[in-house]
Structures are given as C-alpha cells and as structure tokens.
N, C-alpha and C positions, 0 to 999 in steps of 0.2 A: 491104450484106448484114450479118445477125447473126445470133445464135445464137437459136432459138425458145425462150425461156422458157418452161421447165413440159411444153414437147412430149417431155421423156426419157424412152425407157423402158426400166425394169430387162430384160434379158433372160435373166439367169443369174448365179449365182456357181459359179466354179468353184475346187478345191480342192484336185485330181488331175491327177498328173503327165499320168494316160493321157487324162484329158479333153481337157486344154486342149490336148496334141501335138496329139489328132484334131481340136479344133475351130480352130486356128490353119492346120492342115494345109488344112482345107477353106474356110480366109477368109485365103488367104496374100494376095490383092490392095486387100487392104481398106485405106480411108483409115480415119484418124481421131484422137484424141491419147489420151496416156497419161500418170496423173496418180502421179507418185510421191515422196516424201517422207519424212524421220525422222519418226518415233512423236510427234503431239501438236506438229503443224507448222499445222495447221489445215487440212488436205488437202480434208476434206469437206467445211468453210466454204467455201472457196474453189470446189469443185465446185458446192455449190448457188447459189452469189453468180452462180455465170457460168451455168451451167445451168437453173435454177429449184428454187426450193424443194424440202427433200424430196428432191431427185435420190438424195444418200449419206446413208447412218445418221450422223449425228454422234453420238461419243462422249466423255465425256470419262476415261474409260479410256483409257490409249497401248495400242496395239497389240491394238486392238479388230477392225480389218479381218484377216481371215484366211483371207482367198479374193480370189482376181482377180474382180472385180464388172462385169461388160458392160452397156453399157447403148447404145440408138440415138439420138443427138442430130440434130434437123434446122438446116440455117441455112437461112434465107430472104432470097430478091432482091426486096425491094416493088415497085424499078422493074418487073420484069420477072414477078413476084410469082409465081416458079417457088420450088420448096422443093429439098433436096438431103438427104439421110439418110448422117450418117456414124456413128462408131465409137467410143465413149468407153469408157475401162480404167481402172478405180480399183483401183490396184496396190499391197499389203501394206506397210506402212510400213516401215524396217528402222534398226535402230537402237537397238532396245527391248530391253532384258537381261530384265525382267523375265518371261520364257517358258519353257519345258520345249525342253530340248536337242532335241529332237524336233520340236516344233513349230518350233523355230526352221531346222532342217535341212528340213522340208517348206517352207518360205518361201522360203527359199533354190534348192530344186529349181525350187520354180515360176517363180522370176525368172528361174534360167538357163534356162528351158525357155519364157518368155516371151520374153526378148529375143533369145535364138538365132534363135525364130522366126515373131518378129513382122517384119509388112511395113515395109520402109521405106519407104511412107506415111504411118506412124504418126508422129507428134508427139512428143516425150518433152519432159513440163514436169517438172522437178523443182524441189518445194519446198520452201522455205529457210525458216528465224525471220528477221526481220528484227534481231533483237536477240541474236540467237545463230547468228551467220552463219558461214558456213565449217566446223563439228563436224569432229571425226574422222571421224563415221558419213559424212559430205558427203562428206570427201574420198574416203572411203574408195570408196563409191557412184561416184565420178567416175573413179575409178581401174578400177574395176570394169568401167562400161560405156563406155568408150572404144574397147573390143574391137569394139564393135555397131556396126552404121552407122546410125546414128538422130540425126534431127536434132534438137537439147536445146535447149531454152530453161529458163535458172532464173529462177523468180519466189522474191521474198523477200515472202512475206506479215508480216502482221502490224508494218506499217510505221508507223500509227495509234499503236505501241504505244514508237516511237522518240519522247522529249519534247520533244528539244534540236536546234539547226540541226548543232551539233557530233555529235551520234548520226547522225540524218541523211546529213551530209558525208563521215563515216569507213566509211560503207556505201555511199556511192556514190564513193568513189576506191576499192574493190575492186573493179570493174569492169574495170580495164585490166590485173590478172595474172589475173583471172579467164580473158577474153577470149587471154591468151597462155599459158597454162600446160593450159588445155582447148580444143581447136583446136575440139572439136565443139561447144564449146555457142556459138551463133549469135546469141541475143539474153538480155537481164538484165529483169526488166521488177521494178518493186516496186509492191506491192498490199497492200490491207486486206481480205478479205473481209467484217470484219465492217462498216468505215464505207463500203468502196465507192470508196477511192481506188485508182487501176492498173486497175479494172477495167475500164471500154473499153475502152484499149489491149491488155487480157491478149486479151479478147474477140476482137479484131480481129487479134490477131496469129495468131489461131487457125483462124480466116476463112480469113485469108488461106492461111494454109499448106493447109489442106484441099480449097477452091476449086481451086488450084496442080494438087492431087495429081490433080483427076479430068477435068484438060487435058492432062495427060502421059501 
C-alpha cells in the first residue's frame, strides 16, 4: 500500500478560532496525519516529497503558513487495488519571532484549539533540522503537547545536509532520551525531502498508522 502521488486535494484553509472548533466538531472521527514543525524545517518539502508535487506552498520565508491547510490524501492497495481517503493538516510552523504579537497569539489559539480537538486518529509528525536538532522551540513543542493523546512520530529532515559519519552518529545516539524523556513519541525516522532518503519508510509509516485507524 502507498500514498497516491498528486491525488491531494486542497480543501481549505482555515484561520479562525470559530471555523476550525465547528469543522473539527463535525470530522471528530477522522483518520489522517498532521504535519508540524519550527519555522523553515522544510515542512512543505517534505509534504510534497510524500504527497506529490505541489500539494504545500513552499516558501522560503519562515513563517509563511498561517492557517491550518486541509487537504484529502488517498492510499491505494494494487493487490486489491481498492483506494482509502484520509486526512492531511499542514499546521502553522512555531517557533518564528519574526511576527506581530497578535498574529503570533492567533497561531497559538489555533493549535490549542487544534490539538484539544483533534481525533486521535490523527498522526502527529513533528519536524526536526537534522543539523539543528532538539531547539528550544522543539522542546518547547514537546512539552506542550504531551498534554494531547496523539501519537508523534519525529522525523529529522534535511539529513542530506549532515556531511560527516561523525554528524550522522551524534544524531542518531539521540534517539534513546529522545525515546525516554517523551513516552509519546513512538517512532524517530530521518529523511531528505529534497534527495529522497527516509522517504519510503516516512511513507510507510504513515500507511501503516492510517490503515490501523479505519480497523478499529
């Protein structure tokens, strides 16, 4: 089973406290994942790498997205060559100083008013720099939604961009306090969106969780 390339489709942005309560109210059983990350992590790469071209605006502005983005992704079974429609959330980067106090407090509204009440069927990938792993903002982010029951996987993109076995090595021995210090996050996976290493396994890990969600 994989993800259909290029089958996304935009269905909304939204902005507003009162939208997203009413439209999360009326999709409380919804599978699907949710992609969130510091400001200029490569969050949108990474979504079009797995998803298909196109799917997120890339910018290279931080702190470009400023709205929860919905979109319907399908995976398909070739054995069986049935299709499945789930749920993808391009969620507001945070981390980014550069914003008006204001805008930075509507970001903030929307996330607790997302993860309050989003399904836990929902995915939560949070992503990382590979070369700038762990931030304050990261921690910060983990300390935050620990409260939620949502099951996290962190990918560390931009691994392409580590030169040495020694960069490499010292980002993968943070895995095991990662793993004891955040009970919720489940899996670590490292990727390139831009050269395309991790991404199968990101893919598949995604599969798998969503398949999971519409057997339960």
């Amino acid at each position: 089973m994989n993800i259909q390339k290029g089958k996304s489709e935009f269905l909304m942005g939204i902005d507003t406290i009162d939208q997203l309560t009413s439209w999360l109210n009326e999709h409380h059983f919804i599978s699907g994942v949710a992609f969130i990350g510091r400001s200029n992590v490569g969050k949108s790469s990474l979504i079009n790498s797995l998803f298909g071209k196109s799917t997120a605006r890339v910018s290279k502005t931080p702190g470009r997205t400023r709205q929860i983005n919905i979109f319907q992704f399908v995976v398909v079974n070739r054995e069986t060559k049935t299709e499945e429609t789930f749920y993808l959330f391009d969620v507001p980067g945070y981390g980014h100083a550069d914003v008006s106090k204001e805008m930075s407090q509507n970001w903030q509204n929307l996330l607790d008013t997302f993860f309050r009440l989003c399904s836990e069927k929902v995915l939560l990938l949070n992503i990382q720099d590979a070369r700038h792993p762990l931030q304050d903002p990261d921690l910060d982010f983990q300390d935050y939604i620990k409260v939620f029951d949502l099951e996290t996987y962190v990918i560390f993109n931009k691994v392409d961009k580590l030169k040495t076995q020694s960069e490499r090595s010292k980002l993968k021995n943070l895995m095991p306090d990662i793993y004891k210090s955040c009970k919720w996050v489940k899996q670590i996976h490292f990727a390139s969106a831009e050269k395309g290493d991790g991404l199968p396994a990101v893919e598949q890990a995604i599969v798998t969780f969503v398949m999971r969600q519409i057997q339960t």
